[in-house]
VOGU-3710 file (C-alpha; in Angstrom, 3 decimals, decimal comma):
1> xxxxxxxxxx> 0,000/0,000/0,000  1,472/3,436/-1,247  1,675/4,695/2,714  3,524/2,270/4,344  5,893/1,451/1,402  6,746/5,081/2,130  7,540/4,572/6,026  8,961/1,509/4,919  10,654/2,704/2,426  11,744/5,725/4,696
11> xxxxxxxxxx> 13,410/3,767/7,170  15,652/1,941/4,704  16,782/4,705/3,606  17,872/6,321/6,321  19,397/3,004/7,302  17,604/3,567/8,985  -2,373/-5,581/25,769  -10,893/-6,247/33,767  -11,148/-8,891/35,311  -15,218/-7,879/36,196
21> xxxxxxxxxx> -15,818/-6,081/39,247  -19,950/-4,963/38,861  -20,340/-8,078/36,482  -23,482/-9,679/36,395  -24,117/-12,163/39,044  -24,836/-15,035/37,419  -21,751/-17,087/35,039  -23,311/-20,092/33,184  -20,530/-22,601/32,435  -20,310/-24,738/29,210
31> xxxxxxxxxx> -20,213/-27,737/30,514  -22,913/-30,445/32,280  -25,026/-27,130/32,188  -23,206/-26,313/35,515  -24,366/-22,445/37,142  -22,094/-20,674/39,237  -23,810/-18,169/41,138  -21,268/-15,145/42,330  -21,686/-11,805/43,935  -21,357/-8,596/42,298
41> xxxxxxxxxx> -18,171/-7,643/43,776  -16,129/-10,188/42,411  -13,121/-9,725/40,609  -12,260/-12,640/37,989  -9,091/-13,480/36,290  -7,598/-16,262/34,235  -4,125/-17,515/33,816  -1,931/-19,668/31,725  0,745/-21,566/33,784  3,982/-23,167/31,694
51> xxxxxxxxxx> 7,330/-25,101/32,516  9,825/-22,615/31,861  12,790/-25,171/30,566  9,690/-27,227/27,946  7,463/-24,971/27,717  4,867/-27,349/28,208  1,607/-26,114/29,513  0,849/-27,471/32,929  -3,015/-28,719/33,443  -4,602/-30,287/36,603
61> xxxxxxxxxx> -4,114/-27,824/38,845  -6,376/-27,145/41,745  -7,380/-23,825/43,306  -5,055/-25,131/46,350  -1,796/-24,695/44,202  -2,070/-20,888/43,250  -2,289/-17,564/45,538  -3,694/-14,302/44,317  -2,276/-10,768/45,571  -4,069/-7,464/45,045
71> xxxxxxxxxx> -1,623/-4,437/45,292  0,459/-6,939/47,784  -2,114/-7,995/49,872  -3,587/-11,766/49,298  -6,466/-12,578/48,870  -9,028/-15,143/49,239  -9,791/-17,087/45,870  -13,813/-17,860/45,883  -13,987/-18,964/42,667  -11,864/-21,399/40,330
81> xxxxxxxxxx> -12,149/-23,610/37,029  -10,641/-24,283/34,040  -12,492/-24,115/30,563  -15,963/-24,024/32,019  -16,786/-20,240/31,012  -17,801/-19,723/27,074  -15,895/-17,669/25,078  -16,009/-14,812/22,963  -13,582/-14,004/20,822  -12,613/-10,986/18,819
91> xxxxxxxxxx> -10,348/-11,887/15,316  -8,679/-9,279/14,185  -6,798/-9,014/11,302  -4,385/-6,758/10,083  -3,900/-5,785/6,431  -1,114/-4,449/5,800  0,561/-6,294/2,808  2,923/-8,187/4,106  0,033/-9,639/6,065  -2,850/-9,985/3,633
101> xxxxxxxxxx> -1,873/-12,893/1,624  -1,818/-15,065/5,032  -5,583/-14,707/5,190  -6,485/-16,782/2,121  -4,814/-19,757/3,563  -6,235/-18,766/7,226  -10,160/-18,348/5,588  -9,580/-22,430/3,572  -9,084/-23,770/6,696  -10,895/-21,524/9,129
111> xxxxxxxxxx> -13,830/-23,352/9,422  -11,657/-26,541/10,485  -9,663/-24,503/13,143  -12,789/-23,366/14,719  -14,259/-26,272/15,197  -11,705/-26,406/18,564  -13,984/-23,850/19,999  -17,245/-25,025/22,110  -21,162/-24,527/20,367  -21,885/-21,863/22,596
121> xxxxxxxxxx> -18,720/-19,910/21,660  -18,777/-16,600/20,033  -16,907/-15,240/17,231  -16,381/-11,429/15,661  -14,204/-10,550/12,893  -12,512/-6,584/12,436  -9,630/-5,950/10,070  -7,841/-2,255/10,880  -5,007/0,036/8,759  -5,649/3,190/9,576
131> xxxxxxxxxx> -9,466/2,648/9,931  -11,275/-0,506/11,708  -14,039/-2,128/10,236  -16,562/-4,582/11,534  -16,415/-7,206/9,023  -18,737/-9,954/11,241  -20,371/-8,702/14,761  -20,726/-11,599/17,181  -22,410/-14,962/15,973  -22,036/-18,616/17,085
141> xxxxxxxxxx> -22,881/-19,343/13,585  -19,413/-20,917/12,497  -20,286/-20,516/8,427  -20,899/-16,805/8,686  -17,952/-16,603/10,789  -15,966/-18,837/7,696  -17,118/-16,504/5,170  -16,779/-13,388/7,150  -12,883/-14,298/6,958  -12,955/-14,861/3,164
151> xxxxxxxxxx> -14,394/-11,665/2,616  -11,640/-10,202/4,814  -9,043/-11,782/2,459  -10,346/-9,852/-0,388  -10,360/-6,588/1,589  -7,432/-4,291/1,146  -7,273/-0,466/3,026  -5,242/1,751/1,471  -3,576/3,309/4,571  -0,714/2,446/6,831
161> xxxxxxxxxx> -1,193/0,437/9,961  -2,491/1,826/13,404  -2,067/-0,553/15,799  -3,454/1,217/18,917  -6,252/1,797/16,992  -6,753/-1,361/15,878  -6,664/-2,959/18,862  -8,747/0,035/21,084  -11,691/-0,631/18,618  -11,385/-4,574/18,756
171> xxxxxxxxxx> -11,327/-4,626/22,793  -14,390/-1,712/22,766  -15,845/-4,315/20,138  -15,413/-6,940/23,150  -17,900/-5,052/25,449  -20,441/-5,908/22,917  -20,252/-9,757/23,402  -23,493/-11,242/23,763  -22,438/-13,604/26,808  -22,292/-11,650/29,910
181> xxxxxxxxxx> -20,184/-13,771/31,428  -17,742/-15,233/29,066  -14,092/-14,309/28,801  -13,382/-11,865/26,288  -10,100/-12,202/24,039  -8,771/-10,538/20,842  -6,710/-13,255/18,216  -4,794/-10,603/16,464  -2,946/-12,006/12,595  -0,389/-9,150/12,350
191> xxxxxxxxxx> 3,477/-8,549/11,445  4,024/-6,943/14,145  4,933/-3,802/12,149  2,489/-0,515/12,853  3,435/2,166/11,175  3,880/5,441/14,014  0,743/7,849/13,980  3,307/11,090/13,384  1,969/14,090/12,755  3,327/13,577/8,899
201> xxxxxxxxxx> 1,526/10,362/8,582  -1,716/11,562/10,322  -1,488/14,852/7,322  -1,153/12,045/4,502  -4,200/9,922/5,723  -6,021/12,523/6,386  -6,939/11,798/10,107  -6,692/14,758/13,070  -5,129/13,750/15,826  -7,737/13,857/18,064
211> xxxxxxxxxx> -8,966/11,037/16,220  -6,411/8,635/16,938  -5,797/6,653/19,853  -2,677/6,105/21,764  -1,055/3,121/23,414  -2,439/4,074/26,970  -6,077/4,812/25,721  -6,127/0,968/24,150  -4,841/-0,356/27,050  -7,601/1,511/29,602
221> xxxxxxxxxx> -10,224/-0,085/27,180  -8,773/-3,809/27,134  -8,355/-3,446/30,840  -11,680/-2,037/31,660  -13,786/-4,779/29,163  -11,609/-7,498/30,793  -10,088/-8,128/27,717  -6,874/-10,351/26,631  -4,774/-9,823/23,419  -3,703/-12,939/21,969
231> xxxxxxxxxx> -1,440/-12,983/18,692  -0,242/-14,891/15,626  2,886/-13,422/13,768  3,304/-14,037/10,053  6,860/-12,471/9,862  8,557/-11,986/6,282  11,548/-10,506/5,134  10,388/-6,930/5,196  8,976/-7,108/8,859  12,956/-8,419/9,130
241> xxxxxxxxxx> 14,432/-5,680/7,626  11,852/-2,757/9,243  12,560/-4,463/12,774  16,325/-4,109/12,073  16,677/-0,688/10,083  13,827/0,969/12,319  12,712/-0,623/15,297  16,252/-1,718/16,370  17,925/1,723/15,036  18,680/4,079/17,919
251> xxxxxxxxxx> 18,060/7,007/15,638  14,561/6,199/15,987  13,985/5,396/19,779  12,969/8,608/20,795  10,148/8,346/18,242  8,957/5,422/19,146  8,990/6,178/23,121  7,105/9,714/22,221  4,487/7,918/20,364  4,275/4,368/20,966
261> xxxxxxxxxx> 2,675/2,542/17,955  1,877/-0,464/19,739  3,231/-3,730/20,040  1,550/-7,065/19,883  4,189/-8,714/22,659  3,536/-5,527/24,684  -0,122/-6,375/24,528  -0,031/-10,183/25,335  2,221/-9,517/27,747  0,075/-6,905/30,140
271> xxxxxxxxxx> -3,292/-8,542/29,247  -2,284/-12,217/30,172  -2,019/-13,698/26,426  0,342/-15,641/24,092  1,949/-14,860/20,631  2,690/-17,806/18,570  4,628/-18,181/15,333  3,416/-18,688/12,171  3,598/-18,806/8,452  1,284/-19,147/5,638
281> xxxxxxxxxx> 1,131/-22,612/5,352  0,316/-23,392/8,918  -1,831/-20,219/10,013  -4,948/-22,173/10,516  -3,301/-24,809/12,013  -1,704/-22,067/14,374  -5,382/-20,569/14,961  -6,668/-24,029/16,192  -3,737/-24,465/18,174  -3,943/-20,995/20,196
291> xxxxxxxxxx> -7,428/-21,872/20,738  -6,452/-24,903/22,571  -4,583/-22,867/24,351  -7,138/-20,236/25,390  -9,146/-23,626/27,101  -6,334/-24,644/28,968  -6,365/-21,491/31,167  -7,422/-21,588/34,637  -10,201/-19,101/36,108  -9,959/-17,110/39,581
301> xxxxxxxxxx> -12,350/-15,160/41,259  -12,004/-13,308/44,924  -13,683/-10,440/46,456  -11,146/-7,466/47,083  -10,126/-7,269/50,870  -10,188/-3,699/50,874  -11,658/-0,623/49,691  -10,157/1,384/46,898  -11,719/4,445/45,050  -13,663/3,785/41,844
311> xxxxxxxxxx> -11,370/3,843/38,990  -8,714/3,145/40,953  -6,154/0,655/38,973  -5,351/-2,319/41,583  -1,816/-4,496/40,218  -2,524/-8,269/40,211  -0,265/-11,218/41,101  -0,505/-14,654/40,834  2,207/-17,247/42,702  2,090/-20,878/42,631
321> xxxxxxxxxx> 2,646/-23,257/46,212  6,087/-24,017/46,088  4,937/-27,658/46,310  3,993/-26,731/42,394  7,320/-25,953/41,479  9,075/-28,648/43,517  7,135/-30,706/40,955  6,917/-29,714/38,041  10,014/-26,904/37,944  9,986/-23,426/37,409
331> xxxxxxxxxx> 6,955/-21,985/36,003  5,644/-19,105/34,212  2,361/-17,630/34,646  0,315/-15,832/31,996  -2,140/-13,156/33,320  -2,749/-10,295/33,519  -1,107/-7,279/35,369  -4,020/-5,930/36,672  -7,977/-3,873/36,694  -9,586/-0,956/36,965
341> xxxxxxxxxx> -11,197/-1,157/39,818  -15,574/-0,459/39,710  -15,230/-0,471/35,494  -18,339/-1,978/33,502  -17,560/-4,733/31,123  -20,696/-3,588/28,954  -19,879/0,234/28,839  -18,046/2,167/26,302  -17,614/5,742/25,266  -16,339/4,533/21,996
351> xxxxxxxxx> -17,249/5,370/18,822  -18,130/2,539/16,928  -16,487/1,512/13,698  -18,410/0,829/10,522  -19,718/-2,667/10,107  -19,538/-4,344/6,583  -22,976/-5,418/5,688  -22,704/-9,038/4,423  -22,699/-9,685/0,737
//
């Protein structure tokens, strides 16, 4: 796209991511039509937990083997499962050229890789440059879902990629899910390469910068609609060179720390989620397989042991019993880093973006 083959090009040159407090109070679980009744006070999270040396991902744990802190005081966990709450999920895809051509491959075998997600599951599909657009709103309905992806691959926005925006919009998106009570997450196909929101760039798309948002405004919305980024990376030997010539090139730092243009580690990382690898052959395989994934998490629930001022943000952390780690090693833990505390899953000041009517 003639934008970012100008950044791109630029850079050569010069050698140059809430858990719910005030959520409803009634979670229906997926499975043997179990209902877990909860208060409305109760603050849920959900972790990943992995052998550091393998990598493996470590199931069958019990509520017993993990302790939650809120801003360093523990607390007591109320509630705990793993993959009993539905899901709804929020693919976004970005498409940016060095990305496009992985979603032909991703839409052949998409309806294969969702069949790893549960009946009751829920699905939305956005694609983002500059703009977002709402390609699919939620549905359970995996066909629509399917061909909601194929019409994606035939999409193509002329206008360099906005991450922050991107993901802001996917994670406001999120506090429309039709499940009250289901954990919210965003699959995000990218390069990992957003082009930075400059004044410049904003001048050549067109779009005041009022109109943008920044890397703090998209994390205040995934935080306050509970929300966890999740990635796959198609990287190619562009992304390569960009990361190297302008990512990696000190002549560019303070840029990028004035104006952060978002980063999907960045995003996984404070929201709790994984990035995998992935290439164009495998990409559905990939989605399936970060499903999986997404069910293996554990959930937590506990009612805050102290008062704190609405919109206060409280810091999360999660420890395993050393009898854990005795046995299966040293672990790392996958959650997230914390909530705002009193903010409403279902409530967004957001403008939202367009939605593409079905053909």
């Amino acid at each position: 796209m003639r934008f970012e083959k100008l950044l791109r090009f630029s850079l050569l040159t010069l050698l140059v991511v809430l858990p719910w407090a005030g959520q409803p109070a009634l979670i229906q679980a997926q499975s043997d039509d179990e209902v877990i009744r909860v208060n409305t006070d109760l603050v849920v999270i959900d972790a990943q937990v992995l052998q550091k040396k393998t990598g493996r991902i470590v199931n069958s744990l019990t509520r017993e083997d993990f302790q939650i802190y809120e801003d360093g005081v523990k607390q007591e966990i109320t509630f705990f499962s793993q993959d009993k709450l539905p899901l709804s999920v929020v693919l976004l895809f970005d498409l940016t050229e060095t990305v496009r051509p992985v979603l032909k491959p991703l839409a052949k075998g998409a309806l294969q890789a969702l069949q790893h997600l549960k009946p009751g599951d829920e699905v939305a599909v956005m694609v983002y440059a500059a703009s977002t657009i709402v390609v699919q709103d939620f549905t359970t309905d995996r066909q629509l879902i399917t061909s909601a992806i194929e019409r994606a691959a035939d999409m193509k926005l002329d206008e360099p990629a906005f991450f922050n925006e991107g993901v802001f919009h996917a994670a406001a998106q999120s506090r429309k899910a039709t499940i009250p009570s289901s954990r919210r997450v965003i699959i995000w196909l990218t390069d990992n390469q957003p082009n930075i929101p400059s004044g410049w760039m904003r001048k050549m798309t067109g779009i005041p910068a009022g109109e943008l948002h920044t890397e703090k405004a998209a994390f205040t919305e995934l935080f306050e609609s509970d929300t966890m980024v999740t990635g796959l990376i198609e990287r190619s030997t562009l992304s390569v060179l960009v990361d190297i010539f302008g990512k990696k090139n000190p002549a560019f730092w303070p840029l990028y720390k004035h104006n952060p243009p978002g980063d999907v580690y960045k995003y996984a990382k404070q929201t709790g989620g994984e990035v995998l690898g992935s290439s164009k052959e495998e990409v559905s395989g990939k989605l399936a397989e970060l499903i999986d994934h997404i069910r293996t998490r554990y959930t937590f629930g506990y009612r805050p042991s102290r008062a704190q001022t609405p919109g206060t943000f409280c810091k999360i952390k999660l420890k395993m019993a050393p009898s854990i780690e005795k046995r299966e090693g040293k672990v790392a833990i996958r959650t997230r880093s914390g909530y705002y505390r009193g903010a409403k899953r279902g409530q967004t000041n957001a403008p939202p973006p367009p939605l593409l009517q079905p053909i």
